[in-house]
N, C-alpha and C positions, 0 to 999 in steps of 0.2 A: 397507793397500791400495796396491798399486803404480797409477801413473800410464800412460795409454798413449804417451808420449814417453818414459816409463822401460824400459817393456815392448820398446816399436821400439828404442832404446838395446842395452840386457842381448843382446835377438835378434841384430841385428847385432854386437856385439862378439865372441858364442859362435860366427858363421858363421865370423869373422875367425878365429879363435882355432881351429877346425877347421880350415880350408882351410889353415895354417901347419904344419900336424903331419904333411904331406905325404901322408897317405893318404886325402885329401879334396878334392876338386877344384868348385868351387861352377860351373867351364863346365858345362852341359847335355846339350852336345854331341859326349863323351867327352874322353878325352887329347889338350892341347895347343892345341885348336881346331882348325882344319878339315885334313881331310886329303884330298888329292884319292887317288880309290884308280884303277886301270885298269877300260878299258870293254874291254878286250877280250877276248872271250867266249876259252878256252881251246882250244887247236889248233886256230885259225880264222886266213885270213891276211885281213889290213885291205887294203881297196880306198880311196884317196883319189879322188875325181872332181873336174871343173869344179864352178866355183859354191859349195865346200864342202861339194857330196854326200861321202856314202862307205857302206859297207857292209862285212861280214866271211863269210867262205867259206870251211867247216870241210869237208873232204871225209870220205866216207862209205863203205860198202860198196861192189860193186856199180856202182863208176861215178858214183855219186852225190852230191850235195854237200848240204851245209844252207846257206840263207842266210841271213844274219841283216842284214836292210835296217835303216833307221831307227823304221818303223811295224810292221814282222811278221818273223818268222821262218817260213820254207818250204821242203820237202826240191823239189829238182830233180834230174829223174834226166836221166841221160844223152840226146840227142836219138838215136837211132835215124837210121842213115847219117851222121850230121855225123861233122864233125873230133871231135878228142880233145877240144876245150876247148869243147863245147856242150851246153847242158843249161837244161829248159825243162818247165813244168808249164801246162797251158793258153794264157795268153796273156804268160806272164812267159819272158822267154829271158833266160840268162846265155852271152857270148862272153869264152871267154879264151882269150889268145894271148899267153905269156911272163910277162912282168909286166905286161900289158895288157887290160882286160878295158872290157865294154860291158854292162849291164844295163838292158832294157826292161822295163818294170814299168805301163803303161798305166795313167793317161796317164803317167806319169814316164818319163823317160828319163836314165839314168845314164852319162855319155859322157866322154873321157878321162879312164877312172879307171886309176893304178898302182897298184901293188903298195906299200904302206906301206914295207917290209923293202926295196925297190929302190930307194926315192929317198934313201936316204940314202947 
């Protein structure tokens, strides 16, 4: 009859003795430990704002853009008579103008935000 300090012993020395054979890894949390991967959604360009806002703006059909804010994702279509960089579904507007854009999101409001890709 084995002892349970023999039993926790034996366990831990075979964990040792795997993890050394290299095709065994005892982190949890896959290869290496942490990897930070990108948030940025796929042909969307990154808005930075004041205060640490931002947001990403994948354009669409039609005129139309997807937005991908910090809380929701929303198609905006083009505003009807506005400039080329306006687009707006209810009470949300998006203003862009170069690398400069404006998003009101009630109550939010998104204000000196650039173009990720411009300030570098």
């Amino acid at each position: 009859m084995i002892l349970q300090p023999a039993r926790t012993a034996l366990f831990a020395l075979g964990s040792i003795l795997l993890a050394g054979c290299g095709g065994y890894s005892l982190w949890p949390f896959g290869e290496g430990g942490a990897t930070e991967q990108s948030r940025r959604p796929a042909n969307a360009a990154e808005y930075r704002c004041a205060g640490g806002k931002g947001f990403f703006v994948r354009d669409l059909d039609a005129g139309a853009v997807w937005l991908i804010a910090p809380d929701r994702e929303i198609r905006l279509e083009k505003l009807p008579g506005a400039e080329s960089g306006r687009y707006g579904v209810g009470k949300v507007v998006l203003e862009i103008s170069g690398q400069n854009a404006t998003l009101l999101d009630p109550p939010a409001k998104f204000a000196g935000c650039k173009r990720a890709d411009a300030a570098r």
